[in-house]
N, C-alpha and C positions, 0 to 999 in steps of 0.2 A: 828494575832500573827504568828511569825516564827516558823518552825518547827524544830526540832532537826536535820534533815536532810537537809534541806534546807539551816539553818545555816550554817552547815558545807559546803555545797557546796557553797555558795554566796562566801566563802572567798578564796578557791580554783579555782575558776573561777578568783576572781580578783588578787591573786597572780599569775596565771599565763600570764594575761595580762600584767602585771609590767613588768614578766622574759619577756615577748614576745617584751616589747617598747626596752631593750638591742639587739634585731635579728642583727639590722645595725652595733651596736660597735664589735659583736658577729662575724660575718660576717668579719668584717676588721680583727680580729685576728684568724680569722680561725677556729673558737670552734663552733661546731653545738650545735642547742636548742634541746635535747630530751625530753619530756614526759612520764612516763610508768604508766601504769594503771593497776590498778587490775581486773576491771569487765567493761561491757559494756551492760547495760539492757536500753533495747529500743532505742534510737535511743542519747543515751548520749553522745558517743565519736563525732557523729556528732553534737551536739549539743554545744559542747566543741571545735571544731576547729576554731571559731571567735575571740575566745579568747589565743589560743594559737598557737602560727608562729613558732612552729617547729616538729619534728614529732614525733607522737606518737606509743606508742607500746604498747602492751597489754602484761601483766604477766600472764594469767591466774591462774597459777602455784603456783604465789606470791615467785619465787626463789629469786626476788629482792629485797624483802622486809626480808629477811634472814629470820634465821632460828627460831625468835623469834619476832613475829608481835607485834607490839607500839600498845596499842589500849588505847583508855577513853570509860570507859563504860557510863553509863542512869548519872552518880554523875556528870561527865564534865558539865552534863544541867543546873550545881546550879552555874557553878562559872560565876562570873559578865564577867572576861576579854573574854570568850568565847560570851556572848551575845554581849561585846562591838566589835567585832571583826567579829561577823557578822551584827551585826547592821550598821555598818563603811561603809563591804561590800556592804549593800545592797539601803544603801542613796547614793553610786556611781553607783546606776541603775545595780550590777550583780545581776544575777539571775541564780538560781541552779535548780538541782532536789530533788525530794523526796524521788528515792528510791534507793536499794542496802542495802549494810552490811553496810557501814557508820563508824564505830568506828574505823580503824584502821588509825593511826595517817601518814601523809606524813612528804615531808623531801625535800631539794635542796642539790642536790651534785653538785661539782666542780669535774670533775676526770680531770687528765692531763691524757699525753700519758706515756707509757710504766713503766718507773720503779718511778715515780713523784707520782703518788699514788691520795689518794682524799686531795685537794687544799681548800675545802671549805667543809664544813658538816652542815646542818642546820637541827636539826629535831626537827619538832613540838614539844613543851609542855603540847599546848592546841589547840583547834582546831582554827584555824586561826592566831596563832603566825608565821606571816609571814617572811622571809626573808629580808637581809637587800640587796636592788639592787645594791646598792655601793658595799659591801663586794662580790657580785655576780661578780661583773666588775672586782673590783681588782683582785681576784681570778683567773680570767679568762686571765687578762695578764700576769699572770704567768704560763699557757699550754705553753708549749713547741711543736708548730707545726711541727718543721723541724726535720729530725732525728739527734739523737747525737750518735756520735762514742761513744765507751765504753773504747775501746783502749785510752793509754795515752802515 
């Protein structure tokens, strides 16, 4: 049987795989792949970089995750879409850990440069409500790489 943590991690390993097959379209439009993470117990972020082709940061801090953390508590365990969404994960051969805090929910941002703001927002519902990688792409040809005069 899966573990509560486990689950949660099989499907955040295999979303970030997905984000990580965009690196080449990513790459033509100039938009780098970040990662940010909240904790790193044992040997997880290495454990995590096969799966994900851009790089990672560590929040300790959690300043990233604002000032009011997303979380599902022990209830998230009962709902089906969560079991189907790591169960998804885990018949495509990812595999996670078991341990850490575990409840606080992630997210996929799109940020452009300077005044473009966030282009794309996706934050979990549930644990494993993945992002859409189309809506990742389109998002992404809309960063603005080159600088823009402000003057008119």
């Amino acid at each position: 049987m899966l573990g509560y943590e486990t689950l949660i991690s099989f499907t955040r390993v295999q979303e970030a795989a997905e984000l990580s097959s965009l690196k080449p379209q990513l790459e033509e439009l100039g938009v780098p792949l970040y990662a940010v993470v909240k904790e790193d117990i044992g040997t997880e972020i290495q454990n995590f970089r096969p799966y994900f082709n851009g790089e990672i940061f560590m929040d300790d801090k959690r300043c990233f995750y604002g000032p009011r953390e997303r979380k599902m508590g022990l209830l998230a365990f009962l709902r089906l879409g969560v079991w189907m969404n790591g169960l998804r994960a885990f018949k495509n051969g990812f595999l996670g850990n078991v341990f850490g805090e575990g409840f606080v929910l992630g997210g996929v941002f799109v940020i452009g440069a300077g005044q473009q703001g966030v282009l794309l927002e996706h934050r979990e519902m549930e644990f494993g409500d993945k992002v859409n990688i189309l809506d990742v792409l389109k998002a992404a040809r809309k960063v603005q790489t080159e600088l823009v005069s402000l003057e008119k």
